[in-house]
C-alpha positions as CSV (number, residue, x, y, z in Angstrom):
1,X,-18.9,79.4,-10.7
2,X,-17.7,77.6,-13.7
3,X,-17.4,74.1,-15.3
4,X,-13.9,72.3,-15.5
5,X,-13.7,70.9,-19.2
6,X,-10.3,68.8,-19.6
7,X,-10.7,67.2,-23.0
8,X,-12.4,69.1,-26.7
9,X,-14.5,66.0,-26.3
10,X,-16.0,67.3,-23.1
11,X,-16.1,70.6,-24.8
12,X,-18.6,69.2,-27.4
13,X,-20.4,67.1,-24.5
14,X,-20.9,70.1,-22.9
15,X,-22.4,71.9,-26.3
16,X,-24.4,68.9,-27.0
17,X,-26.0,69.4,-23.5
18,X,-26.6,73.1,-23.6
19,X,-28.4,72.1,-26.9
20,X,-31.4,70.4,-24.7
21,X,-31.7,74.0,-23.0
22,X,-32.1,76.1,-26.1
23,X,-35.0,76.7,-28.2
24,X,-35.8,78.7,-31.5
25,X,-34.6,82.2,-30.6
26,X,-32.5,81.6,-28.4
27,X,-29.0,83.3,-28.4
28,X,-25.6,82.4,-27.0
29,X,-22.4,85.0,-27.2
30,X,-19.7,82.8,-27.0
31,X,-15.7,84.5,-25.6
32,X,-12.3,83.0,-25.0
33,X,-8.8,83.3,-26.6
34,X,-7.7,81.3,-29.7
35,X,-7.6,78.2,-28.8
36,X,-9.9,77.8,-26.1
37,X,-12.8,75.2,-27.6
38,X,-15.5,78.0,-29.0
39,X,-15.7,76.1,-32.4
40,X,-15.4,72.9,-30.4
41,X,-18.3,73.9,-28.2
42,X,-20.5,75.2,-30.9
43,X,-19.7,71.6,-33.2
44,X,-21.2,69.5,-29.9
45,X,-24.0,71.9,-29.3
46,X,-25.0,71.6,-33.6
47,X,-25.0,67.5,-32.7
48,X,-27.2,68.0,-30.0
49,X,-29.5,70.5,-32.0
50,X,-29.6,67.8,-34.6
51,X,-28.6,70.1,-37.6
52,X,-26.5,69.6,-41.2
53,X,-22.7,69.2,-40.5
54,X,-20.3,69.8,-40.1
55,X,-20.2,72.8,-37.7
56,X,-16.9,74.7,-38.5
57,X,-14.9,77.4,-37.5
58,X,-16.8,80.4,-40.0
59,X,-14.0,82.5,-39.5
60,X,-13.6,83.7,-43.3
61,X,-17.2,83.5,-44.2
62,X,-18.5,85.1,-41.1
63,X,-21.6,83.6,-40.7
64,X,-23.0,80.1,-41.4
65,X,-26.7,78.7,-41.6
66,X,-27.1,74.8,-40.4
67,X,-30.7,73.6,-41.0
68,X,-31.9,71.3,-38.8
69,X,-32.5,67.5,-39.8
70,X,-34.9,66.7,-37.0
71,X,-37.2,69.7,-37.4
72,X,-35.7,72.1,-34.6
73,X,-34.3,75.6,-35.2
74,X,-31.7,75.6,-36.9
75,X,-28.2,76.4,-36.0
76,X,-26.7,80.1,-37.5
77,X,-23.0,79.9,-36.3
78,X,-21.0,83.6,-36.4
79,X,-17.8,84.5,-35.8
80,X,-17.2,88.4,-35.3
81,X,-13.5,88.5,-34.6
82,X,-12.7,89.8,-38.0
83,X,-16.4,92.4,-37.6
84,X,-15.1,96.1,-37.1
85,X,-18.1,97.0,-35.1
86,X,-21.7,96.7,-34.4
87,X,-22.4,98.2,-37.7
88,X,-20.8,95.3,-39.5
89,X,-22.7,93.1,-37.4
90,X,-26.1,94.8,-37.8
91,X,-25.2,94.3,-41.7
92,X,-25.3,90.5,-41.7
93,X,-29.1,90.7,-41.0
94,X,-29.2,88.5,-38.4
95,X,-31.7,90.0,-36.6
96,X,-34.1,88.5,-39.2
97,X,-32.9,85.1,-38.1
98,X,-32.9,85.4,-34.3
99,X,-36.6,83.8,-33.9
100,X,-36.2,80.9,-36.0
101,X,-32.8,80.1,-35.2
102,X,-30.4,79.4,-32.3
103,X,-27.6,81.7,-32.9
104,X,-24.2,81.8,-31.5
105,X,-22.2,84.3,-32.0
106,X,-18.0,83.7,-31.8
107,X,-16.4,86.5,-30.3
108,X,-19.0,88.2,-30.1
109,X,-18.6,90.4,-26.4
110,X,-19.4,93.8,-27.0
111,X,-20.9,93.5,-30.1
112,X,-23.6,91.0,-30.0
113,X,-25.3,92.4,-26.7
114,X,-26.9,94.5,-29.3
115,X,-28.6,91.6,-30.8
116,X,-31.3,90.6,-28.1
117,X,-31.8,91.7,-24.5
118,X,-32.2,88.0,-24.0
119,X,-28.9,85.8,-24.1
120,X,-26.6,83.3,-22.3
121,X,-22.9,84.6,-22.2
122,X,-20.6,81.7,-22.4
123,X,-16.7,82.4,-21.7
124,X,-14.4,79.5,-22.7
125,X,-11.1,80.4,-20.1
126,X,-8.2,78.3,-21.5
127,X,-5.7,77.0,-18.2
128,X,-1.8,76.0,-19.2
129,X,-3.0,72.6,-18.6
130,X,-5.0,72.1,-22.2
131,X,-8.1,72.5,-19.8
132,X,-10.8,75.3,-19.9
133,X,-13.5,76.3,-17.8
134,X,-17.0,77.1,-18.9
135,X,-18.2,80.1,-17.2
136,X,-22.1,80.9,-18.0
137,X,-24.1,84.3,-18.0
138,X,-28.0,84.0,-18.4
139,X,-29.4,87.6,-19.3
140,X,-32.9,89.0,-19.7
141,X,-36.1,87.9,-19.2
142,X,-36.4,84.6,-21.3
143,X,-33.4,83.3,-18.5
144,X,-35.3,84.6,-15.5
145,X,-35.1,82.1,-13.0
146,X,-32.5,80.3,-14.5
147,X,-29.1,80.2,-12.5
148,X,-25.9,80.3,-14.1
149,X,-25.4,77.3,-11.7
150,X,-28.5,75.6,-12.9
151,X,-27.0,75.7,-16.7
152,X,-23.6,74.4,-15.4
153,X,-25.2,71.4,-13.3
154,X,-27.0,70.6,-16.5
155,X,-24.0,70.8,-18.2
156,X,-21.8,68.8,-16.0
157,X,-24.2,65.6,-15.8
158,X,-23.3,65.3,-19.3
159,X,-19.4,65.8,-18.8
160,X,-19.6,63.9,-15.4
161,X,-17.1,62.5,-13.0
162,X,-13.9,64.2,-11.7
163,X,-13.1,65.8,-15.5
164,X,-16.7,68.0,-15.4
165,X,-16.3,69.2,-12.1
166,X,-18.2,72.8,-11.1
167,X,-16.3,75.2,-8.8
């Protein structure tokens, strides 16, 4: 099951609604080609978390730390696509930020598992139409119960109509 997303700005709608899900902790590995709305997502999902902008792509800089302004967690945004392995990964400390922060982690399929038993796995699959659909994983025992279908009916409320449709 997955969620049609036509337009980046039901991308960030989507990101901005997954944001009422998470909490402090929490953990999202985040796939899909170039190009397919990862830094998109993540930008909606920092608006909904209420945390310092703007959310971009840390692609050079690995890993970047938004606090939040409304007193949530606070958003660390990673991107391992240029990480060599786990070990560089388990080098950027993160596991020292995992409680207090939502983290997502770019690219981060086969490396990030590592991270936390506990995760949703978010794939971002690009069509030749400029659309993409969301595909979600919930893993581990902080997810038990929750349906990957559950996420994507929350999600698509917030995308609505014909453009956020689940198949």
């Amino acid at each position: 099951m997955s969620l049609r997303l036509r337009t980046a700005e039901q991308t960030a709608a989507a990101g901005r609604a997954l944001a009422g899900l998470l909490r402090a902790g929490d953990l999202v590995v985040l796939t899909g080609d170039l190009g397919a709305g990862k830094t998109t997502f993540t930008q909606g999902l920092g608006e909904g978390l209420g945390v310092r902008g703007p959310v971009t792509s840390p692609t050079f800089v690995i890993a970047r730390r938004h606090p939040s302004l409304v007193g949530g967690p606070e958003l660390v945004h990673v991107d391992a696509y240029r990480l060599g392995g786990a070990a560089e990964l388990d080098d950027l400390d993160l596991d020292t930020d995992l409680a207090a922060a939502v983290t997502v982690v770019e690219w981060g399929e086969g490396l990030a598992e590592t991270l936390s038993e506990d995760r949703l796995e978010l794939a971002l699959v690009a069509d030749g139409d400029g659309s993409r659909d969301l595909v979600v994983r919930p893993v581990g025992e902080r997810w038990q119960g929750t349906s990957a279908e559950t996420v994507l009916a929350r999600l698509g409320e917030t995308t609505g109509g014909p453009t956020g449709e689940t198949s």
